[in-house]
C-alpha positions, -999 to +999 in steps of 0.1 A: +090-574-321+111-541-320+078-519-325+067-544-296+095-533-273+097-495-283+059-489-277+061-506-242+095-487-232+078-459-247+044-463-226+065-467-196+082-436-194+055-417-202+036-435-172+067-424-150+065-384-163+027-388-157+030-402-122+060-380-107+045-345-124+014-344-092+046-348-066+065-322-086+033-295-087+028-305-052+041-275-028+052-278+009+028-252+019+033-214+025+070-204+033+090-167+027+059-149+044+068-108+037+047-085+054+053-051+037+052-027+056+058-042+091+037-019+113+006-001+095-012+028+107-053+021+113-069+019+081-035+015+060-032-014+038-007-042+041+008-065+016+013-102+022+042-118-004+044-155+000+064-184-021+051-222-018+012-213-031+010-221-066-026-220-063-031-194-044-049-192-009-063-169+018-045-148+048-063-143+079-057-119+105-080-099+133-067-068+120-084-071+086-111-089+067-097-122+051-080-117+018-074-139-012-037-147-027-031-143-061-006-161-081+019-141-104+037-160-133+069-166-110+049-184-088+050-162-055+016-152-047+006-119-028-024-105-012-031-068+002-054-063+034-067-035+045-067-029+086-098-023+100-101+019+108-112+007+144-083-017+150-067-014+183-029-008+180-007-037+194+007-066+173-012-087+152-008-121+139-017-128+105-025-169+091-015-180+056-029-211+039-026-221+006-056-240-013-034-268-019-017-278+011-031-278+046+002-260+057+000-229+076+025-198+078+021-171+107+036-141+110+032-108+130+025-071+125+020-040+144-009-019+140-001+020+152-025+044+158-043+069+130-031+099+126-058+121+118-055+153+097-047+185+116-071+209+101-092+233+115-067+255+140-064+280+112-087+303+133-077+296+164-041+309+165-033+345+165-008+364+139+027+365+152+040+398+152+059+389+121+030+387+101+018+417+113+052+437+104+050+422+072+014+429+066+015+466+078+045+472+053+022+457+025-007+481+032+015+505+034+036+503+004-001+499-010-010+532+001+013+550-009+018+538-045-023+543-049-018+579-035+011+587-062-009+574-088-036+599-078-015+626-077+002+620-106-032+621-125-044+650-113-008+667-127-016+651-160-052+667-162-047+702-152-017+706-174-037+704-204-010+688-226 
């Protein structure tokens, strides 16, 4: 009879573990949405940090292509985007969803415009007059300690040492 009553009691709480651990894994959806950085350059990427997506998710935005979130062992999941190189700069607004939860998180970000390498004026600007006092004195000193060298060599031959 005790076996009875320590197998039910037994059966009972596991039951109660069994049915309250689905509510306990559930999530209440995507919250703590971190955009890092906050406004992005063209073609910059962006990381997306959000808590409440145990099983990770997708982030949608206009400003780059739909990205998956990944689930790290502490349970905050992030994704990175890339913006699009042709996105016009303004402020964006980027969609979180986890796969588990029908919840969705928005939060906004500005895109700034590219700024593009500044090559090719090398040739186009002329020498300051610096550089040309400084340049002078170089070709210069450069004469002059090629001319003593001759010179000197000449001495050094004709003297038959």
């Amino acid at each position: 009879m005790r076996a009875a009553r320590t197998l039910a009691v037994t059966a009972t709480a596991f039951a109660a573990v069994g049915l309250a651990a689905p509510l306990a894994a559930a999530t209440n959806g995507p919250s703590e949405v971190t955009i890092n950085p906050s406004a992005v350059h063209q073609g910059s990427t962006i990381t997306i940090t959000v808590k409440g997506c145990g099983h990770g998710g997708k982030v949608t935005s206009n400003a780059f292509p739909t990205t998956n979130l990944s689930v790290n062992s502490n349970g905050i999941s992030s994704a990175i985007g890339r913006v699009f190189n042709n996105a016009t700069p303004g402020t964006y607004n980027l969609a979180v969803k986890c796969s588990d939860n029908s919840n969705v998180a928005t939060r906004q970000f500005t895109v700034l415009e590219a700024r593009g390498a500044q090559g090719g004026i090398g040739g186009s600007l002329a020498p300051t007059s610096t550089e040309m006092a400084v340049g002078g004195s170089l070709v210069a000193a450069a004469a002059l300690g090629g001319g003593l060298f001759i010179a000197r060599r000449r001495r050094m031959a004709g003297a038959k040492v």
